[in-house]
PyMOL commands that place a pseudoatom at each C-alpha (Angstrom):
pseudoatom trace, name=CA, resn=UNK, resi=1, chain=A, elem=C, hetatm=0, pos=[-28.773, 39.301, -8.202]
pseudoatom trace, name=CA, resn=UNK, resi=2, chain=A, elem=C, hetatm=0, pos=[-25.340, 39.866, -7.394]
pseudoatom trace, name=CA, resn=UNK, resi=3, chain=A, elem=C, hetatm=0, pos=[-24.070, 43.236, -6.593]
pseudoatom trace, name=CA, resn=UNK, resi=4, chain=A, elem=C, hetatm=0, pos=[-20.472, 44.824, -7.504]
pseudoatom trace, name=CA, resn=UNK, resi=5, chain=A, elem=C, hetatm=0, pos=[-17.769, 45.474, -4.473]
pseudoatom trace, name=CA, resn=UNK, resi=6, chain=A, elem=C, hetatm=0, pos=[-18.112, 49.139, -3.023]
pseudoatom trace, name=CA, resn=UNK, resi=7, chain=A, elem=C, hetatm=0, pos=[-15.083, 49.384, -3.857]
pseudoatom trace, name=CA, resn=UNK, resi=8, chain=A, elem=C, hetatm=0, pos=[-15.757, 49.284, -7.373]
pseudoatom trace, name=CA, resn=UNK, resi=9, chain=A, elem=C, hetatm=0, pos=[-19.055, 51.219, -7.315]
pseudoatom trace, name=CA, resn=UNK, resi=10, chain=A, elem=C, hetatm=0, pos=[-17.339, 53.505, -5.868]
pseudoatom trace, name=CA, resn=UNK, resi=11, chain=A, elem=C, hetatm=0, pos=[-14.673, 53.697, -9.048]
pseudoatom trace, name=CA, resn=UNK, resi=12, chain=A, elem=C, hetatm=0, pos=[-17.944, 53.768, -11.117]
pseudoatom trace, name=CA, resn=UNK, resi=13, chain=A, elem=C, hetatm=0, pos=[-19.199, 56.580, -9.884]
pseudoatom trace, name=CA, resn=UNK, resi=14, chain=A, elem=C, hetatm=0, pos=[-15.923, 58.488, -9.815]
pseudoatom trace, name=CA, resn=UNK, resi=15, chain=A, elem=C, hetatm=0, pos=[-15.603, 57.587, -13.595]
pseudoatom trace, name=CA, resn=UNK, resi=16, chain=A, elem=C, hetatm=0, pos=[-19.168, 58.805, -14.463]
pseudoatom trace, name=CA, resn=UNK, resi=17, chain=A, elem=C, hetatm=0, pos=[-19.027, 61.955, -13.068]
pseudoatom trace, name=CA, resn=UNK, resi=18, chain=A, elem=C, hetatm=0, pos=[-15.620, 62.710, -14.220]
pseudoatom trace, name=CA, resn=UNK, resi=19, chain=A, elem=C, hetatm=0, pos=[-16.619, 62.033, -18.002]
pseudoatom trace, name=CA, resn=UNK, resi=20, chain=A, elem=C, hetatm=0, pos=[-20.029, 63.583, -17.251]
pseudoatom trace, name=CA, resn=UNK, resi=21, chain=A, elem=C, hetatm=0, pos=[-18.308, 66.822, -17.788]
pseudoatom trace, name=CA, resn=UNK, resi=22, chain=A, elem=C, hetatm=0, pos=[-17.033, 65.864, -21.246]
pseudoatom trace, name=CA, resn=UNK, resi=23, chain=A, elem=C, hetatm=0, pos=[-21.128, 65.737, -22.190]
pseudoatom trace, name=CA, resn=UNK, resi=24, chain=A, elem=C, hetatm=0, pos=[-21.954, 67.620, -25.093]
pseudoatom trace, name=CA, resn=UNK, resi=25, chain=A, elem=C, hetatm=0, pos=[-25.888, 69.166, -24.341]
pseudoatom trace, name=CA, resn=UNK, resi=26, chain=A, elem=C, hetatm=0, pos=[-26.090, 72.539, -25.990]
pseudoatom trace, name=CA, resn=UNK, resi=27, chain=A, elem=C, hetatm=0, pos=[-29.818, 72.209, -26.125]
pseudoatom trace, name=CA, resn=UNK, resi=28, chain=A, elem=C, hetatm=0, pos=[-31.286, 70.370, -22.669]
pseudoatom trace, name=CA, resn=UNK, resi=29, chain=A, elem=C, hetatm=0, pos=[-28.451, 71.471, -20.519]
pseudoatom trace, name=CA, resn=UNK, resi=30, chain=A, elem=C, hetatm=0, pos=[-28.501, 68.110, -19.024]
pseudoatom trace, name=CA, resn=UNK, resi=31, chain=A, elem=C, hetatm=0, pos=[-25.630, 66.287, -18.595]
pseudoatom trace, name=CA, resn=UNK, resi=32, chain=A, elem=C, hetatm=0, pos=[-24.680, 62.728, -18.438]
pseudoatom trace, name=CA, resn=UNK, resi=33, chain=A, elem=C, hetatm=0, pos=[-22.191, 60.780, -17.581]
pseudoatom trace, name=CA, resn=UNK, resi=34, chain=A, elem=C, hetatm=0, pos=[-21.995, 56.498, -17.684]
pseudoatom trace, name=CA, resn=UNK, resi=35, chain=A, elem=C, hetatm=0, pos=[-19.263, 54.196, -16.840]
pseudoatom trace, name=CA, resn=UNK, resi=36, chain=A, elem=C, hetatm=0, pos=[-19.713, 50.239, -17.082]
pseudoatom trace, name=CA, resn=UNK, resi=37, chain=A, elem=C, hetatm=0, pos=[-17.187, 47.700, -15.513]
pseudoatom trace, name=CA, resn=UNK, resi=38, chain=A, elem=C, hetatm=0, pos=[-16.958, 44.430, -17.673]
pseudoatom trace, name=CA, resn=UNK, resi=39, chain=A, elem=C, hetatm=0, pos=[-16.347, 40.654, -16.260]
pseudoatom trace, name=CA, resn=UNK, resi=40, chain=A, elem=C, hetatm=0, pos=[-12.629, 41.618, -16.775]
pseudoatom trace, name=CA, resn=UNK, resi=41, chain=A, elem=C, hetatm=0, pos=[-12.977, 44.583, -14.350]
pseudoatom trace, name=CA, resn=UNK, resi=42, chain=A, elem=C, hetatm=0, pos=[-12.376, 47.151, -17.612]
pseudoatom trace, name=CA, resn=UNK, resi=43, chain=A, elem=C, hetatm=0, pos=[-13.943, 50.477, -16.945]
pseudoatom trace, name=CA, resn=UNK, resi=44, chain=A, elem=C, hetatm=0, pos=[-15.639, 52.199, -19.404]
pseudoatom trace, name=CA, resn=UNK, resi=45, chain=A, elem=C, hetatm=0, pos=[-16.808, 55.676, -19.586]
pseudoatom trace, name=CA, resn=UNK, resi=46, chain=A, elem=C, hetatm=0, pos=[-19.673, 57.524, -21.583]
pseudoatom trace, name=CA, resn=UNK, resi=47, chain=A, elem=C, hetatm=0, pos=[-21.252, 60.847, -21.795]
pseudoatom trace, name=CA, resn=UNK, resi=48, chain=A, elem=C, hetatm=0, pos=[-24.553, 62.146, -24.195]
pseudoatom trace, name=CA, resn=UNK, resi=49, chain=A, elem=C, hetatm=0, pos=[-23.639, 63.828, -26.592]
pseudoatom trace, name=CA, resn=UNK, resi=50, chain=A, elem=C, hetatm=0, pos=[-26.361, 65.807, -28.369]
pseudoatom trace, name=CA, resn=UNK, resi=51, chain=A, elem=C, hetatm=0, pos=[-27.030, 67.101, -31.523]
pseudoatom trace, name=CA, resn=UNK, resi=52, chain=A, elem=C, hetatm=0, pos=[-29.594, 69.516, -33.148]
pseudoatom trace, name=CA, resn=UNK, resi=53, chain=A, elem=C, hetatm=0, pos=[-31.451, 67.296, -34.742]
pseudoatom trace, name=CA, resn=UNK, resi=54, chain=A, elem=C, hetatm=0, pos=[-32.787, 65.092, -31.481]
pseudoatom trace, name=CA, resn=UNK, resi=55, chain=A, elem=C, hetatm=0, pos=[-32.980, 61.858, -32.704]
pseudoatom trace, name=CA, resn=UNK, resi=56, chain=A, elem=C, hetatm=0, pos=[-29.391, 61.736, -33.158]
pseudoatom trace, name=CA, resn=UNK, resi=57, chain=A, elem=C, hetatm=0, pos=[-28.455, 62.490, -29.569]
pseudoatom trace, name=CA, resn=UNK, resi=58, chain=A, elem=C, hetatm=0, pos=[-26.725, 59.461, -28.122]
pseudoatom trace, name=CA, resn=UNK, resi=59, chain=A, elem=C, hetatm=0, pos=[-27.222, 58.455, -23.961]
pseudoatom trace, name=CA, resn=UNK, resi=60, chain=A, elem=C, hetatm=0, pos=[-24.203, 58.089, -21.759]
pseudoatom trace, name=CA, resn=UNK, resi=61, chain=A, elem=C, hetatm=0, pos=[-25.294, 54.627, -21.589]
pseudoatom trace, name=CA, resn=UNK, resi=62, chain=A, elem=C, hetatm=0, pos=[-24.473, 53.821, -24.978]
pseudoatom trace, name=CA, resn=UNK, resi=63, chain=A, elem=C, hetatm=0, pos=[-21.555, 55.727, -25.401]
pseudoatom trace, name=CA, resn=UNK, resi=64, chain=A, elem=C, hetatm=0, pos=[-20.166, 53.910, -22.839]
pseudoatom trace, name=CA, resn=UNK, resi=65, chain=A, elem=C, hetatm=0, pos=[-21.074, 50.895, -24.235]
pseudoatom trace, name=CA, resn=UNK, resi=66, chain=A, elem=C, hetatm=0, pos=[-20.233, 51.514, -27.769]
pseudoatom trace, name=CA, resn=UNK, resi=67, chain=A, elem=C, hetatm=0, pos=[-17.013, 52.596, -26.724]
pseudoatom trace, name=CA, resn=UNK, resi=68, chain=A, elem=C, hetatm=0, pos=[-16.167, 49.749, -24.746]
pseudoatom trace, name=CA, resn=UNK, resi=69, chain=A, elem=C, hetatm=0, pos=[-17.052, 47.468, -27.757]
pseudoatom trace, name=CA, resn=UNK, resi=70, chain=A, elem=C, hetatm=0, pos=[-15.290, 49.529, -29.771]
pseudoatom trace, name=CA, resn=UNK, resi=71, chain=A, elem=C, hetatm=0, pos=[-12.010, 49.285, -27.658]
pseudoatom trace, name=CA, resn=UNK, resi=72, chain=A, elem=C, hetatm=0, pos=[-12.115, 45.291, -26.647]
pseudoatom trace, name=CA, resn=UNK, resi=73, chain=A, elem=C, hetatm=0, pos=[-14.732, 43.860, -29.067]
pseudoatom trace, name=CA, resn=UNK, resi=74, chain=A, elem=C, hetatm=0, pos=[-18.381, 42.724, -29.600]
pseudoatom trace, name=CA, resn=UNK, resi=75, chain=A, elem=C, hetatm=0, pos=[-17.604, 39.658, -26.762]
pseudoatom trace, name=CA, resn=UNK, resi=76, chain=A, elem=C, hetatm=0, pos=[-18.349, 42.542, -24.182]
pseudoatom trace, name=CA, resn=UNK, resi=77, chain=A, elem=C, hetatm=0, pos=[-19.610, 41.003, -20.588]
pseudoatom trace, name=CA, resn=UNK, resi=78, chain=A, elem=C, hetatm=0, pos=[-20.579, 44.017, -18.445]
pseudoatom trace, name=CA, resn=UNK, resi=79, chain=A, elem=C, hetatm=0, pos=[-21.015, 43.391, -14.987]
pseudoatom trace, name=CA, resn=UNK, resi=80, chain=A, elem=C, hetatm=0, pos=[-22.160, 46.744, -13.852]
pseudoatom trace, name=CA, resn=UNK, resi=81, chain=A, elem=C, hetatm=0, pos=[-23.347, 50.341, -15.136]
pseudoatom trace, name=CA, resn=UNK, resi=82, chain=A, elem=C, hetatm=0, pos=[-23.545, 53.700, -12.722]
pseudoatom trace, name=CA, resn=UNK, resi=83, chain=A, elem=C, hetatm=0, pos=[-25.460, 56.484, -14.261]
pseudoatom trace, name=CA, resn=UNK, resi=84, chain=A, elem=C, hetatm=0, pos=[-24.872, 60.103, -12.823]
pseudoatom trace, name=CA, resn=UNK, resi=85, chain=A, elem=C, hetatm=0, pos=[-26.367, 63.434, -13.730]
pseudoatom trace, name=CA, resn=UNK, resi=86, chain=A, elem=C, hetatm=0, pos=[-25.715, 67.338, -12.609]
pseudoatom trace, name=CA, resn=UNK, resi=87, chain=A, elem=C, hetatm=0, pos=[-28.379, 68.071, -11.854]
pseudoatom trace, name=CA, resn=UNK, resi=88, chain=A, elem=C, hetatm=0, pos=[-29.162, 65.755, -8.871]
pseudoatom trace, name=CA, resn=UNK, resi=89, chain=A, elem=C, hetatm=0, pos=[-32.498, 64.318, -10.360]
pseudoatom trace, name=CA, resn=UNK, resi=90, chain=A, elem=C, hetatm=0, pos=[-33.618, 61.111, -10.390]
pseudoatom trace, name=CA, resn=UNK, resi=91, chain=A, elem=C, hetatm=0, pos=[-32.259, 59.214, -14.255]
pseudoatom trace, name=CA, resn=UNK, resi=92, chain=A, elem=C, hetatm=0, pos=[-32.284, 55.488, -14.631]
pseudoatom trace, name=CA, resn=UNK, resi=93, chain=A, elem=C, hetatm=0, pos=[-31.449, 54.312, -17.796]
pseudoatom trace, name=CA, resn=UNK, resi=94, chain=A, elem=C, hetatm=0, pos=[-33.972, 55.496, -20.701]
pseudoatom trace, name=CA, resn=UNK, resi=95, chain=A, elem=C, hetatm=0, pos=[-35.491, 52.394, -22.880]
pseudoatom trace, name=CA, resn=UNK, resi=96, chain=A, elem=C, hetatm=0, pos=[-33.133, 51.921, -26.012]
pseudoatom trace, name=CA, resn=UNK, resi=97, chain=A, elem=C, hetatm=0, pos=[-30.288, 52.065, -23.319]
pseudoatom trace, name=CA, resn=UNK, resi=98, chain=A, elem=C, hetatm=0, pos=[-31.719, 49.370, -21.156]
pseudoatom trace, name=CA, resn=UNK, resi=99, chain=A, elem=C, hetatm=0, pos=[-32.027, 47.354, -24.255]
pseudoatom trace, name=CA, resn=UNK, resi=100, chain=A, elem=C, hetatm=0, pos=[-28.671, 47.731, -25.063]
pseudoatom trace, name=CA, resn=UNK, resi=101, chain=A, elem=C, hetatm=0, pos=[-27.189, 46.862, -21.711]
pseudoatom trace, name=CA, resn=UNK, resi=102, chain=A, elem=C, hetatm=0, pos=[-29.126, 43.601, -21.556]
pseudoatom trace, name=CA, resn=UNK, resi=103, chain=A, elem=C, hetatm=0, pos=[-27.625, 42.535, -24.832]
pseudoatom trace, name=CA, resn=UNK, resi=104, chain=A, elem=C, hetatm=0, pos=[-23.930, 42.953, -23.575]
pseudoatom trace, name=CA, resn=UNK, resi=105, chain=A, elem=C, hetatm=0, pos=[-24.827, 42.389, -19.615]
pseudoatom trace, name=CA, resn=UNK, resi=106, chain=A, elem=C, hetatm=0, pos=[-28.072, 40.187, -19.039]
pseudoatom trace, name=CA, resn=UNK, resi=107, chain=A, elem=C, hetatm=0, pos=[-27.214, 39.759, -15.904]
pseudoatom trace, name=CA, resn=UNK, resi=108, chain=A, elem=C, hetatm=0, pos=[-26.005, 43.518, -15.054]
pseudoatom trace, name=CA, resn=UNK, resi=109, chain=A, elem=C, hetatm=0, pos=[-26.552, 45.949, -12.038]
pseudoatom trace, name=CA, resn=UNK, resi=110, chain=A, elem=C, hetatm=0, pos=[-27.642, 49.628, -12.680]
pseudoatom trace, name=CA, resn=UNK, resi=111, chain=A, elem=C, hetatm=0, pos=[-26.586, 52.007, -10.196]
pseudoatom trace, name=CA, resn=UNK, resi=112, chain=A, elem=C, hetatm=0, pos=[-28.332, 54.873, -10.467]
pseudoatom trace, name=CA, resn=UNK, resi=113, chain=A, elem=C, hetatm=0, pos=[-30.432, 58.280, -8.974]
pseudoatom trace, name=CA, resn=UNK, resi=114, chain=A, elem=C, hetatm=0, pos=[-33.651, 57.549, -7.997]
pseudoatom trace, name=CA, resn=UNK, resi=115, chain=A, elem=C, hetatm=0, pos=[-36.195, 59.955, -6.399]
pseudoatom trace, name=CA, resn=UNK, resi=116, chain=A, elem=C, hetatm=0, pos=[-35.229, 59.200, -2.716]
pseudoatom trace, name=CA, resn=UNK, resi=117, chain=A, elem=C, hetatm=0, pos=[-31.291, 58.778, -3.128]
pseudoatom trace, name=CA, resn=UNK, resi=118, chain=A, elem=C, hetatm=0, pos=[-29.225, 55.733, -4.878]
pseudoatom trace, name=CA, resn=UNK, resi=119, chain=A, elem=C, hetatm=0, pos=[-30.816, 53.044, -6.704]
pseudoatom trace, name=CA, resn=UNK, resi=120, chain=A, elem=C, hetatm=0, pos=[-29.559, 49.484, -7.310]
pseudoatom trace, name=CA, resn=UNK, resi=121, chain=A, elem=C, hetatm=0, pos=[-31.884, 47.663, -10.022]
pseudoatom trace, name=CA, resn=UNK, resi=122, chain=A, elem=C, hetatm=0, pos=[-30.451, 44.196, -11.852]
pseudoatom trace, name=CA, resn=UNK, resi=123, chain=A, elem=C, hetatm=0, pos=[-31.397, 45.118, -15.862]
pseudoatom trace, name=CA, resn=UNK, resi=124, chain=A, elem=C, hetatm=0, pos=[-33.794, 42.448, -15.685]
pseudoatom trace, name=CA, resn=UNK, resi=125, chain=A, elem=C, hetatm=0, pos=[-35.980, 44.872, -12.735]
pseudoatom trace, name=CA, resn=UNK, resi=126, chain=A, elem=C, hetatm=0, pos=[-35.601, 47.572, -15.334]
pseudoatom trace, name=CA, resn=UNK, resi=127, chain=A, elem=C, hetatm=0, pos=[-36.221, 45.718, -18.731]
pseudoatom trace, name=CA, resn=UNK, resi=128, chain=A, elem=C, hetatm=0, pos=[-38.484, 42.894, -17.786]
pseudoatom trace, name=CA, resn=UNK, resi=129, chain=A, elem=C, hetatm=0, pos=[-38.067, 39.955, -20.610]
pseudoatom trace, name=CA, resn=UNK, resi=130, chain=A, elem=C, hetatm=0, pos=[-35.453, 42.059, -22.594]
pseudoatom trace, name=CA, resn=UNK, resi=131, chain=A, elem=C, hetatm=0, pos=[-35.506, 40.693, -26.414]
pseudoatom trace, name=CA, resn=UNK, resi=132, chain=A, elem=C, hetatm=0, pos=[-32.449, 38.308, -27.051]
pseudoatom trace, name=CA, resn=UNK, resi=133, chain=A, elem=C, hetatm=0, pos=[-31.443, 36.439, -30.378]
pseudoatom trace, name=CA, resn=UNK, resi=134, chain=A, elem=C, hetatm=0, pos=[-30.130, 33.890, -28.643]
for i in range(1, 134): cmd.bond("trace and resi %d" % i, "trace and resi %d" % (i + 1))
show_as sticks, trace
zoom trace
């Protein structure tokens, strides 16, 4: 396992929360905010964005990633994802999401709000043998 820098964390988190504001939850009132950094050290930020019909919402998580694929490509590397929520609860990464980081970061860290203050978790803690193609 091989965690990120403070110094970056730190960045993370800033990102998260600054985007987390940006979330779009009409419905739960609970918002989200991701931000990933890649092998490159790109930042990239995500918030959920709901919608009326549920399954449809979209996790910060994702919308970080997708964005970040979106922006530099499908050869995406992340090194690190910090999840943040206002409401102060604990919120690690929901299943589809922890799916989705192990395809583009297999060997990521989650940073994240657990029940008795910050959590670091490799994605391999939280998705124990993650399905891979390859």
């Amino acid at each position: 396992m091989k965690t990120i820098p403070g110094k970056q964390r730190t960045l993370l988190l800033r990102a998260a929360r600054k985007v987390m504001r940006h979330a779009h939850a009409p419905y739960s009132h609970f918002r989200v905010g991701a931000a990933l950094i890649t092998a490159k050290g790109e930042v990239f930020a995500g918030c959920n964005v709901e919608n009326a019909s549920y399954g449809m919402t979209n996790c910060a998580e994702r919308t970080a990633i997708f964005t970040a694929v979106a922006q530099s490509g499908p050869r995406l590397d992340i090194r690190a994802v910090a999840v943040v929520n206002d409401q102060g609860v604990p919120c690690s990464p929901c299943g589809a999401c922890r799916q989705v980081i192990y395809e583009f970061g297999p060997e990521a860290m989650v940073y994240f709000q657990g029940s008795k203050g910050w959590k670091e978790s490799h994605i391999t803690e939280l998705l124990p043998e993650g399905f891979h193609l390859k």
